[in-house]
ROMILO-641063 format. One record per residue: x, y, z of N, C-alpha, C, O in turn. Coordinates in steps of 0.001 Angstrom, whole numbers, padded with zeros to 6 digits, always signed. Layout:
// residues N
XYZXYZXYZXYZ...
// end
This chain:
// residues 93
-006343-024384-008685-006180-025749-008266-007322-026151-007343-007883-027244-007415-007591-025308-006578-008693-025704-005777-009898-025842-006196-010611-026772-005818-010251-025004-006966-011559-025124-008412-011545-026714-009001-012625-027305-009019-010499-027315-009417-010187-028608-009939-010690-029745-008785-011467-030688-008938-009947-029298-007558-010190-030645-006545-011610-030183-005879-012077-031189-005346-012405-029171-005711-013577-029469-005569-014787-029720-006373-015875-029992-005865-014532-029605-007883-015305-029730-008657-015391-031155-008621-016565-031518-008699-014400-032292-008510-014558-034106-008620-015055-034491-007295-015349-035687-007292-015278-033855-006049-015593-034175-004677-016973-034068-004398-017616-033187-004969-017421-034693-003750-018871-034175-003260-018678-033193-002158-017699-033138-001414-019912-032288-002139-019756-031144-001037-019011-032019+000468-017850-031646+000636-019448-032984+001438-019247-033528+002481-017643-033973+002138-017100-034682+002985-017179-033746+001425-015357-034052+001449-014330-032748+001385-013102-032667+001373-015534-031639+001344-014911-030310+000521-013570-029901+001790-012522-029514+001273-013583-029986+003545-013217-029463+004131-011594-030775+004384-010413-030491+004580-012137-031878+004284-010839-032584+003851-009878-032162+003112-008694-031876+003292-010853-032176+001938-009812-031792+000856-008997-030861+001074-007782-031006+001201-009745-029603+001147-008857-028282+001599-007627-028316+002395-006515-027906+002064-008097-029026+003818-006710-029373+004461-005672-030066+004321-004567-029782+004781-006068-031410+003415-004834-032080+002634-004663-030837+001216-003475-030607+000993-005293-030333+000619-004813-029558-000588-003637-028518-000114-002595-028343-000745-003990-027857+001116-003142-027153+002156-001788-027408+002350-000834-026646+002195-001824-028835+002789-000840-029306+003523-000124-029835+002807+000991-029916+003322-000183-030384+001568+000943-030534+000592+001229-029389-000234+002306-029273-000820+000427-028652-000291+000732-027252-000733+002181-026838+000037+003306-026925-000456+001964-026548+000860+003185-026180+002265+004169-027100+001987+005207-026884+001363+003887-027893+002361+004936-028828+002087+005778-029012+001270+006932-029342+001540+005300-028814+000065+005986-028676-001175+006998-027846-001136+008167-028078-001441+006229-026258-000516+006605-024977-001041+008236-025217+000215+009362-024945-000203+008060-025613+001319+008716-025562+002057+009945-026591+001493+011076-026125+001355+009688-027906+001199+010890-028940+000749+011586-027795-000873+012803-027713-001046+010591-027063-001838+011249-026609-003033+012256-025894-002790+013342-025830-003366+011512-024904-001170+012990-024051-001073+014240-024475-000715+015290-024072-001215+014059-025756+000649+015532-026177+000951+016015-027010+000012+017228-027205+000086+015484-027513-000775+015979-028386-002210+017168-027170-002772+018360-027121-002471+016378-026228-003690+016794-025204-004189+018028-024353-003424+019044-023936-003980+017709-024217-002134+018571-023664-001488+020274-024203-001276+021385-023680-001198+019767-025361-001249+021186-026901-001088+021815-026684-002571+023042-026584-002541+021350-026608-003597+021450-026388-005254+022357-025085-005115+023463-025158-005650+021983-023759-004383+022122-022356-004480+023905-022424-003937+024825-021934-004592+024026-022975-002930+025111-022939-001783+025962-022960-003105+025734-023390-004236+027379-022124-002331+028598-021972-003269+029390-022475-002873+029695-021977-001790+030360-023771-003302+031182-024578-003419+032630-024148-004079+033198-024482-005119+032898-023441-003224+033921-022533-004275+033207-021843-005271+033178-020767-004675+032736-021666-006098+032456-021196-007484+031381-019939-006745+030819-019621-005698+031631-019485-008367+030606-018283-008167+029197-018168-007989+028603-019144-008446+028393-017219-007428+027067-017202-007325+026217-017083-008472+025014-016880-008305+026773-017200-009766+026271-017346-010842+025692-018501-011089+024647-019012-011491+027053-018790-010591+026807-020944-010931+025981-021488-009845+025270-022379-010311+025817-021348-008809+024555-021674-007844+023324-021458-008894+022754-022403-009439+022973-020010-009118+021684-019630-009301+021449-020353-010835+020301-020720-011083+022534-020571-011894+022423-021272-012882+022103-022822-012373+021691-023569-013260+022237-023358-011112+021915-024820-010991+020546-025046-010394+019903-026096-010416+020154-023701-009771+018379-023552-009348+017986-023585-010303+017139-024474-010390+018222-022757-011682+016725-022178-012410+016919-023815-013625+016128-024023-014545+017629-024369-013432+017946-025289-014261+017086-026787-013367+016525-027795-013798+017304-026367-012265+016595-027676-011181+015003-027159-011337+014096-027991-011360+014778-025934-011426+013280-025113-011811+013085-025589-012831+012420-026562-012477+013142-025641-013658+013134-025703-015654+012800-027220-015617+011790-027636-016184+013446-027851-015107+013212-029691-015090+012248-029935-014622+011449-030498-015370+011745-029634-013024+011018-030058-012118+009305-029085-012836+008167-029521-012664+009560-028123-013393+007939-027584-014480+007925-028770-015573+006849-029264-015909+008877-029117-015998+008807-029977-017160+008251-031181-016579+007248-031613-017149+008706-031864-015505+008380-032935-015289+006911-032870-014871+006024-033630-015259+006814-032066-014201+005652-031895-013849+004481-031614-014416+003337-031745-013980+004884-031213-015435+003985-030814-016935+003350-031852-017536+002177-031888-017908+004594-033109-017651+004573-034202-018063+003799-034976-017338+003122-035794-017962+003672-034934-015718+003206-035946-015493+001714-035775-015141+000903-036696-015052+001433-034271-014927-000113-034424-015176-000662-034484-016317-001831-034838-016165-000229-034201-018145-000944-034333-019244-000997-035844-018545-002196-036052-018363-000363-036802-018149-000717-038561-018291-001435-039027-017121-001887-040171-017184-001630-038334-016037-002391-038890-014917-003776-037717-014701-004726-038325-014209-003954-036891-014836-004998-035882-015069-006368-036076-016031-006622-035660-017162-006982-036728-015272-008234-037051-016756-008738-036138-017307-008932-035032-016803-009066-036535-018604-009695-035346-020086-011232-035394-019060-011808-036247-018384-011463-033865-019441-013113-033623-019462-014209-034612-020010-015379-034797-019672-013410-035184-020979-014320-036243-021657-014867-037457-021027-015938-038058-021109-013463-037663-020187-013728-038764-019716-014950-038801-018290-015590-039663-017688-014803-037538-018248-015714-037067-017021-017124-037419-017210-017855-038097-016488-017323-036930-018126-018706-036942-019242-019669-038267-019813-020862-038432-020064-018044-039355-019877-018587-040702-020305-018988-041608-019125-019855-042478-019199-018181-041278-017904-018905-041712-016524-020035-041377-016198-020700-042022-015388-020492-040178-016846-021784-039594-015820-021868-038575-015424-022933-037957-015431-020521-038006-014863-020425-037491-013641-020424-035695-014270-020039-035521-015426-020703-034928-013745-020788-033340-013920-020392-032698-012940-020714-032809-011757-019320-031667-013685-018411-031049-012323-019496-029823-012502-020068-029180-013382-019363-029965-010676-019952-028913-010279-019466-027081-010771-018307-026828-011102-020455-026101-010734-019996-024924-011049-019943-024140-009443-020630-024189-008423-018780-023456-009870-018311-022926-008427-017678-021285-008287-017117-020723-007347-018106-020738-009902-018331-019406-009826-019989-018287-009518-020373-017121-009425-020501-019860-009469-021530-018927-009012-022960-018603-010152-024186-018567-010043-022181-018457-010987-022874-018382-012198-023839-019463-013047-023461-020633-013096-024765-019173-013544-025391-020402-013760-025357-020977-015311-025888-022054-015582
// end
């Protein structure tokens, strides 16, 4: 992921980025668990049925998410018809 958001940036944004790339990183990881966790809790029922309502809240939230970068994620192509050339950042030439 980080390969992706510094390849569209110019070098002078690289240390921004990182720290917002960071910080919703965390963020995420931190809201997925108490999401998941609230999902997990047993309501009477068994701990089956918790963990069947995580991997099912998991299964949706990859899907959606799948979904919504093929439609907001631009093609390489389009990269190409602007102009613009992502930088290489293995090093290699």
């Amino acid at each position: 992921m980080g390969a992706a958001v510094f390849a569209v940036l110019p070098p002078e944004r690289g240390g921004m980025a990182a720290g917002a790339m960071t910080t919703f990183r965390q963020l995420g990881q931190t809201l997925g668990v108490a999401a998941f966790g609230l999902l997990f809790q047993q309501h009477g029922g068994a701990m089956s049925e918790g963990l069947n309502r995580v991997l099912i809240a998991a299964a949706a939230t990859g899907i959606i998410g799948s979904a919504l970068a093929c439609a907001f994620v631009p093609k390489p192509a389009a990269a190409k018809a602007t102009g613009t050339r992502p930088r290489n950042l293995t090093g290699s030439r």
